[in-house]
N, C-alpha and C positions, 0 to 999 in steps of 0.2 A: 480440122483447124491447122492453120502455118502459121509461121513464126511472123508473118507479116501481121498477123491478127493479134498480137500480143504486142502491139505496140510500141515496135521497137526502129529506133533509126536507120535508115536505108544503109550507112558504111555498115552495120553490125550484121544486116539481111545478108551482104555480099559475103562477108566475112564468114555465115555459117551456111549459105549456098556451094561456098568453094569446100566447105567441110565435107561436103555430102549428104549434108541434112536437110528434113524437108518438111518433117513432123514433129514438131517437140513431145517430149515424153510427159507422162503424167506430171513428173515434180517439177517438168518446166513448165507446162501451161498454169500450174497453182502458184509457183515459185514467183515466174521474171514477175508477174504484175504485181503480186503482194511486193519485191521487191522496187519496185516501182512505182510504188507509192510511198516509200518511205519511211513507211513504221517496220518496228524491231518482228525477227521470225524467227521460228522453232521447225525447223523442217528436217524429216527422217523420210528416208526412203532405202529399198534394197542396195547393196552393191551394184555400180553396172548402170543406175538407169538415169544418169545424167544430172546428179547433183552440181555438179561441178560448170556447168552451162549454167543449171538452176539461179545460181546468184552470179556468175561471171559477166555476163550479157547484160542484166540488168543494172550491176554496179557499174559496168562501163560509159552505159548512157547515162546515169548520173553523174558522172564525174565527167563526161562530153564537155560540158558546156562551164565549168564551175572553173574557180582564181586558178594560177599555173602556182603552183608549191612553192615557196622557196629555198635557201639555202638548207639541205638536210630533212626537210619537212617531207611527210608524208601524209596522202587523202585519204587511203585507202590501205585498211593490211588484214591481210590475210595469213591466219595460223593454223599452220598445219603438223601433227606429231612426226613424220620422217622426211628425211629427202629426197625417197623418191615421190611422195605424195606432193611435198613443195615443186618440183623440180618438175613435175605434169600439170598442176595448177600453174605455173608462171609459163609454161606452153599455151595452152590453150586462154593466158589472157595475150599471151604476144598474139595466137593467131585469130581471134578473137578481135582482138583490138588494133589489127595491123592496117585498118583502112581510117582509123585516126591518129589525136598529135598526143596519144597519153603515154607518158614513161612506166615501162614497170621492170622491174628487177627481180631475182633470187636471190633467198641465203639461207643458208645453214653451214652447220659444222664440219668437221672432217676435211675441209679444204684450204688455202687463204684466207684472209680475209681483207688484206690491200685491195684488192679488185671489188670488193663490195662495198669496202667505204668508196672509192672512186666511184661506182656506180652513183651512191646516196648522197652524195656530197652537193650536186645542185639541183637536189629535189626528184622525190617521184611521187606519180599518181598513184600507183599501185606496189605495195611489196610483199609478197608471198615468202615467209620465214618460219623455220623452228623458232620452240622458244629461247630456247638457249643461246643459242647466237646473237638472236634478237638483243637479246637482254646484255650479252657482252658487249656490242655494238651500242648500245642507250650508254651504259655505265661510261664508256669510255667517250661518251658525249657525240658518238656519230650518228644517230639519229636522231630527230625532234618530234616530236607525238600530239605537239600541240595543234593542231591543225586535222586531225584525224578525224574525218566526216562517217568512214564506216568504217566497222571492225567485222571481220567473218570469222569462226571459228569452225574449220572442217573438220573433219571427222572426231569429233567432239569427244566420242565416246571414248576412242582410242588414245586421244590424250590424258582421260582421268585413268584409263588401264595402267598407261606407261608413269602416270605419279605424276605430270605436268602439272594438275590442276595450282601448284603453291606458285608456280612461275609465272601461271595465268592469271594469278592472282595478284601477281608484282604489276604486271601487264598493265590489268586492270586500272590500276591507283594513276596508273603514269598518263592515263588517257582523258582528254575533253568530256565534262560528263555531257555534254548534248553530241550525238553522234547516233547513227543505226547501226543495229546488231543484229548481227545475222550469224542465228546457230546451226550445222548442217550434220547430220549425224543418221550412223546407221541403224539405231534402235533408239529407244527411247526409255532408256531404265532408268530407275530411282535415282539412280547418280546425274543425271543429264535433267530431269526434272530439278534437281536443288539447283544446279546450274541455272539452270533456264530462269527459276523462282528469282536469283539474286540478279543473273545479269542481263533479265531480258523487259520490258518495260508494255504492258499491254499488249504483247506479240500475236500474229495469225502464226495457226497452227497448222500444219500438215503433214499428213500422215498416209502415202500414198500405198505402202503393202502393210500388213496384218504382221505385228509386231514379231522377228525371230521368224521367219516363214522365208523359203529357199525359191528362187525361179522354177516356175514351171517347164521351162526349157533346158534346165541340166537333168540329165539321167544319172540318179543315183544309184550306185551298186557300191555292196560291200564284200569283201576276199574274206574270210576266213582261211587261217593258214599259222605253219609251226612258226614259233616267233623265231629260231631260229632260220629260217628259210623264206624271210621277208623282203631281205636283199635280192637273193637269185627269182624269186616269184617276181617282182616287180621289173627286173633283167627281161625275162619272160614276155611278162606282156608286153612287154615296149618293143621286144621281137617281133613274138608273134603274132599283134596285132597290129606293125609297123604303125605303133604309136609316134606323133613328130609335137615339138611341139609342147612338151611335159613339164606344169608347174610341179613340182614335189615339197611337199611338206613335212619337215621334222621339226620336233619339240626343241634341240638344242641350237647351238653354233656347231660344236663337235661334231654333233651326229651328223650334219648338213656337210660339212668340209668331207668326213669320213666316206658318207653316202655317193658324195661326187666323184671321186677319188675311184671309188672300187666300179662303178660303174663307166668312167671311161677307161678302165684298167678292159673293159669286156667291152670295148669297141663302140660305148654307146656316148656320144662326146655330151660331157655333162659340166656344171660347174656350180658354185655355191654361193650363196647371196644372202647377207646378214652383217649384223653392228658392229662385228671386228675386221667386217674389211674394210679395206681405204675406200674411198670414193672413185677413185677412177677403177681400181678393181669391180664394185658396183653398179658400174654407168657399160666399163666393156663387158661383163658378162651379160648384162640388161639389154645393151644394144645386139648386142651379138643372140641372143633368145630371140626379141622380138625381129631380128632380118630371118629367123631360121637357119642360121646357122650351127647356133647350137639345139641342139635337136632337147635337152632335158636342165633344166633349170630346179635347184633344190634350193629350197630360202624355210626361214622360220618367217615365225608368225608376223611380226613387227615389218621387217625387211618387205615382206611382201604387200602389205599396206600401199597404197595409191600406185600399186602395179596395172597400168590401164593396157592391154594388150588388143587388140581390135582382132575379137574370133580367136580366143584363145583354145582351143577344144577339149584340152584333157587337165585334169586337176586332180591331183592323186594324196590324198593324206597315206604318207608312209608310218606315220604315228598319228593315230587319234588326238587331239587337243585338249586338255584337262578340263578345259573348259567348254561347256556345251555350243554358247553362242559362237563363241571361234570356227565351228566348222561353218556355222552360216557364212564369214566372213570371206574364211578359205575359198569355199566352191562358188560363192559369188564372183572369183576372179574368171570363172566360165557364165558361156549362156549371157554375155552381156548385150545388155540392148536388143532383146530379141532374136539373139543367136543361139543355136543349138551347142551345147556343150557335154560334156561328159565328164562325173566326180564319182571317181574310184576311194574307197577306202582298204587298207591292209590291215584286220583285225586278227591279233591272237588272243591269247586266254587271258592278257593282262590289261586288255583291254575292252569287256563284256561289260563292264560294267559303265562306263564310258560313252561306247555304243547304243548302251539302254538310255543313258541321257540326254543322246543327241536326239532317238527316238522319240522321246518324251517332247524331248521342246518341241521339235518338226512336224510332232504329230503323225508320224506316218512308220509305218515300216520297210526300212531296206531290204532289198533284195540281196541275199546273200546266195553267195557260188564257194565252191569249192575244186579246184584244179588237181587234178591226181599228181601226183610225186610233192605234194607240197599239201596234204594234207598236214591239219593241226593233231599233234600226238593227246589223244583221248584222256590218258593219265597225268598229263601235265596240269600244271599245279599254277595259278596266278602267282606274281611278283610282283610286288610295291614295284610303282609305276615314278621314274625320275619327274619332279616336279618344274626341269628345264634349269634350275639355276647352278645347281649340281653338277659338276663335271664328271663323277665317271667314267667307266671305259667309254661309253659310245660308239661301239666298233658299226653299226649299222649291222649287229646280229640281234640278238635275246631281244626281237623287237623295235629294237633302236633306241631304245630306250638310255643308252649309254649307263650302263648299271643301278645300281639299288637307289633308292629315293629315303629324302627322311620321315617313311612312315607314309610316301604316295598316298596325298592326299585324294585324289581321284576329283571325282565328279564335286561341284558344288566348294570348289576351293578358292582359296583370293585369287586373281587374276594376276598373280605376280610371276608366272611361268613362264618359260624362253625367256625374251629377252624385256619381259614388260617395264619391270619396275627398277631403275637401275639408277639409285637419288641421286649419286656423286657423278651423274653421267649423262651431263646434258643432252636431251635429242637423240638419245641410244646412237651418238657418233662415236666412231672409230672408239667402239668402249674399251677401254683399259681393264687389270685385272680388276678385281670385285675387293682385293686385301692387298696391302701393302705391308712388308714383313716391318716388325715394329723394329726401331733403331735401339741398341741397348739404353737404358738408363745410365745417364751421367752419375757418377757418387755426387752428394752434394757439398757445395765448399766450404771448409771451416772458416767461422766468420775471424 
């Protein structure tokens, strides 16, 4: 099958001829045409295999031919939980949609926002936005929602992680109730069902890989190793297997800044990617990873989200994720679209029990290795595991774990770790401390 057969307008064919494509993937040939017909949809597929085409191509030829917007109006809006997920979704509808006359825009936090009401100000077809922003931008009367024909909501899942779902819910109210919805997500757990139950209306469903289930084209292998000796192991292999190229994954902000730090201290040029940097800090190390220039990239969980790399190859959890389904997420950013990739894990003793959970969901057994001088000390003893919101030492030793945890919850905990759940902190942009020191109490006035 080609994309010709999926019955799509000839400026769109040009559009993803000049991409380099030539096959649509399973979730596009179930996807554009449900999409294409109009009715509301419930669609989950792996990391990687083209969600994002899924519903882009087909909203665009809907909105081809439909009234031009006007003043502040919007057709089309697309929501997404971070910036760089938005900031790749409003790519690929520019280039997607560069052989027609539709306007689309970005927005999120952490930047201006003069340049985006000026964008919105004489209407667009399409706007790809955090919530947060969004929702700043409404209040302050610079968008108009009445006119809204479709709503998407990507990566779905990730948004009720990160505690969106009450903004999505503001969203919700402000919107035309006759409109298509389109839910796109990478699993489809209890939470995405109730979702789906309230906001989706007779939807076609699909479900292109087996729930929680990893590409066959990443080689998974796992390190055992002293958690003290995690840093210099991981130095190691990027040496000695002139690894280029390296997404790295830690649980904190700290441990990721720390992690980068000590690793181009050892000549490996590294840099850190997560919700307390600026946005342009975020955009030059991002662009600078994917030219290869910088050779090792360390992000948490969230930051990394709508990381689309083309032939990423190596993916390395330097900390385990509390959470089971989070590794699927991780090593989904290899092995995309049919490319071979490779997902390392660095396991020590505080982390066995974590590993048995990933196990368990994946269904399978990792291959472990063990590297001489970096063997795990036999005697050593587990440690409550930091739960990510915790600061901690974090030095990028004792695991990385940036110190003791309250009571390391482990395997089977709320998803509120790194950077998920952060309420007074829209969009997890440029997030602020977590406390604010309390001002003293005034005496009160004698009347």
């Amino acid at each position: 099958m080609s994309f010709s057969d999926l019955g799509l307008r000839a400026e769109l064919l040009r559009a993803v001829e000049a991409q380099g494509y030539t096959t649509p993937t399973p979730i596009q040939r179930q996807a554009i045409p449900a999409v294409l017909g109009g009715g509301d949809l419930l669609a989950s597929a792996q990391t990687g295999t083209g969600k994002t085409a899924g519903f882009t191509l087909p909203m665009l030829q809907r909105l081809a031919d439909g009234p031009r917007p006007g003043k502040r109006q919007i057709r089309a809006l697309v929501l997404t939980p971070t910036r760089e997920l938005a900031a790749q979704v409003g790519e690929s509808v520019a280039d997607y949609g560069r052989h027609l006359t539709l306007k689309s825009h970005v927005i999120f936090g952490g930047v201006g926002q003069q340049p985006q009401v000026d964008a919105i100000r004489p209407g667009l077809d399409v706007l790809v936005a955090t919530p947060g922003r969004l929702l700043d931008l409404h209040q302050q009367k610079h968008v108009d929602f009445s006119r809204i024909e479709i709503l998407v909501l990507d990566e779905a899942d990730r948004m009720l992680d990160m505690g969106f779902i009450h903004d999505i819910k503001k969203v919700l109210k402000l919107l035309p109730e006759k409109r298509q919805n389109l839910l796109f997500s990478a699993t489809f757990s209890d939470e995405i069902q109730a979702l789906a139950h309230k906001l989706l209306d007779n939807p076609a469903k699909i479900e292109v890989a087996r729930r929680n289930t990893t590409a066959e084209t990443v080689d998974q292998s796992v390190y055992r190793v002293d958690r003290e000796k995690k840093r210099e192991l991981l130095a190691h292999l990027i040496s000695e297997q002139q690894w280029y190229q390296v997404l790295v994954f830690t649980r904190t902000k700290h441990g990721a800044n720390r992690l980068a730090e000590q690793l181009s201290k050892q000549d490996i040029p590294a840099m850190a990617i997560h919700g307390n940097k600026s946005q342009s800090a975020r955009t030059k190390a991002l662009s600078a990873f994917k030219s290869g220039e910088l050779q090792v990239l360390v992000a948490t969980d969230i930051a990394a989200r709508g990381l689309d790399i083309s032939e990423l190859p190596y993916v390395v959890n330097f900390e385990l994720p509390n959470v089971a389904e989070d590794y699927v997420h991780r090593i989904g950013r290899t092995g995309r679209a049919g490319s071979e990739g490779q997902a390392v894990s660095l396991v020590c003793v505080d982390e066995h029990g974590l590993l048995k959970g990933i196990e368990r969901l994946i269904k399978r057994d990792l291959e472990k290795h063990i590297v001489p001088g970096f063997e795990p000390d036999p005697n050593a003893k587990p440690e409550p595991i930091e739960n990510g919101r915790n600061r901690g030492r974090g030095n990028g030793g004792r695991g990385g774990n940036g110190g003791r945890s309250n009571g390391g919850r482990g395997q089977g905990q709320s998803r509120q770790g790194g950077e998920a759940r952060q309420s007074g902190n829209r969009d997890n942009e440029a997030a602020k401390p977590a406390r604010r020191r309390r001002r003293p109490r005034r005496p009160a006035q004698q009347g």
